[in-house]
C-alpha positions as CSV (number, residue, x, y, z in Angstrom):
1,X,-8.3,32.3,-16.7
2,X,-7.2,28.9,-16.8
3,X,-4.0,27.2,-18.3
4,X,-2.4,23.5,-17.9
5,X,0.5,22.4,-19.3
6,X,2.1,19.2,-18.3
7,X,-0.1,18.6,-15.3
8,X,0.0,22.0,-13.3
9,X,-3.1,23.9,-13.7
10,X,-2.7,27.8,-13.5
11,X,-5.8,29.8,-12.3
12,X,-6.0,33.6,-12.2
13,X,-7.9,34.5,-8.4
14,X,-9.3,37.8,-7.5
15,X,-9.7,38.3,-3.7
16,X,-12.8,40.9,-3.5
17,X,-10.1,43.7,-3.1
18,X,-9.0,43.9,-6.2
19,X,-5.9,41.6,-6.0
20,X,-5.2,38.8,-8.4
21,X,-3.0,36.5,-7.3
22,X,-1.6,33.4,-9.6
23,X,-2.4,30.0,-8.2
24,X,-0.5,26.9,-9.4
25,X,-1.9,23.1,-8.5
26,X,-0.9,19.6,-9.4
27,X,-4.0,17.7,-11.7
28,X,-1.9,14.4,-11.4
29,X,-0.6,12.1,-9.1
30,X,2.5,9.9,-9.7
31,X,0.7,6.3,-9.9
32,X,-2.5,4.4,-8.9
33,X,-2.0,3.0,-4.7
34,X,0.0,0.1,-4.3
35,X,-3.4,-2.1,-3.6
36,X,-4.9,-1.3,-6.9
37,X,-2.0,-3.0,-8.7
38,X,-2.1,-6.5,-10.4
39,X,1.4,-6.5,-9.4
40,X,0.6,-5.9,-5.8
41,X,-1.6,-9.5,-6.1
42,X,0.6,-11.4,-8.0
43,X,3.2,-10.7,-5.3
44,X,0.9,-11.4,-2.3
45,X,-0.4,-14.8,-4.1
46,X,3.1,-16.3,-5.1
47,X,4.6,-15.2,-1.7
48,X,1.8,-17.3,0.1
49,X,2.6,-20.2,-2.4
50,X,5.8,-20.0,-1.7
51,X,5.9,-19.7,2.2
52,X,3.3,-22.8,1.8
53,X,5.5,-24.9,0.2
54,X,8.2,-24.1,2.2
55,X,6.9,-25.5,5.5
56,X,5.3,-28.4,4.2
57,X,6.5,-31.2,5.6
58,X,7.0,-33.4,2.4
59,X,10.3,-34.3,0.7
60,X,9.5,-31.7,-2.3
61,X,8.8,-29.0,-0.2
62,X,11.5,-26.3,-0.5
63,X,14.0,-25.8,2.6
64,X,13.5,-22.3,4.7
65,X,17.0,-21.1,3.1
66,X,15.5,-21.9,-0.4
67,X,12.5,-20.7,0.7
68,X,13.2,-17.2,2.2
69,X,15.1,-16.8,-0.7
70,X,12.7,-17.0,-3.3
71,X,10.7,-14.6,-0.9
72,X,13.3,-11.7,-1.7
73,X,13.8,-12.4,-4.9
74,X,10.3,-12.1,-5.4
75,X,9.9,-9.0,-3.2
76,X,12.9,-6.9,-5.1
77,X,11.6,-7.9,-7.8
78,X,8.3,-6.1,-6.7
79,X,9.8,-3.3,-5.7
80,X,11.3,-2.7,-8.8
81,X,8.6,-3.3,-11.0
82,X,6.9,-0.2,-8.8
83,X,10.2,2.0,-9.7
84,X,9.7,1.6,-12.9
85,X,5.7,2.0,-13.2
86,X,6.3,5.5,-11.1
87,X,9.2,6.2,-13.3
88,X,6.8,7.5,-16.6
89,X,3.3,7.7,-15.8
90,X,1.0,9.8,-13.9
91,X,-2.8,9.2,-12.8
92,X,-5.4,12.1,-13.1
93,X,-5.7,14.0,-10.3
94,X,-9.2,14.6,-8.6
95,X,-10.6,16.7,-5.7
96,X,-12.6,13.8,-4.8
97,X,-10.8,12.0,-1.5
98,X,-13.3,8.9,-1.7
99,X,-11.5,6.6,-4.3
């Protein structure tokens, strides 16, 4: 016997001895990896841009105050963007390990 609700799955077990037991798994993980995220690239790409700019040597090239920064802004905001994407959805969970 087999139930899910919400993202548990529930299976009934017998041992050979005659001894059910109840078994109670997870069939979802919180959110995709980190890497697999457009946020993830936009982040990497528009820290690079900004780090570049910063130590160009050119009059409209950003100081490293300015520049560092931008840097956190851009990371918290990140960060939280991540919060809230593992705040309200959940990614089917496989027994396959090669994803």
């Amino acid at each position: 016997m087999s139930v899910t609700s919400s993202g548990y799955e529930t299976r009934d077990r017998t041992d050979g001895h005659g001894n059910g037991t109840m078994r109670t798994r997870r069939t979802f993980t919180e959110t995709k990896a980190f890497y697999k995220t457009s946020e993830f690239l936009v982040w990497v790409l528009s820290v690079a841009g900004v780090l570049v700019v910063t130590y160009i040597d050119d009059s409209a090239s950003l100081s490293n105050w300015h520049g560092w920064l931008l840097v956190t802004v851009l990371s918290a905001a990140y960060m939280l963007s991540r919060g809230i994407a593992k705040a309200g959805s959940r990614e089917p969970f496989s027994e396959n390990y090669d994803r």
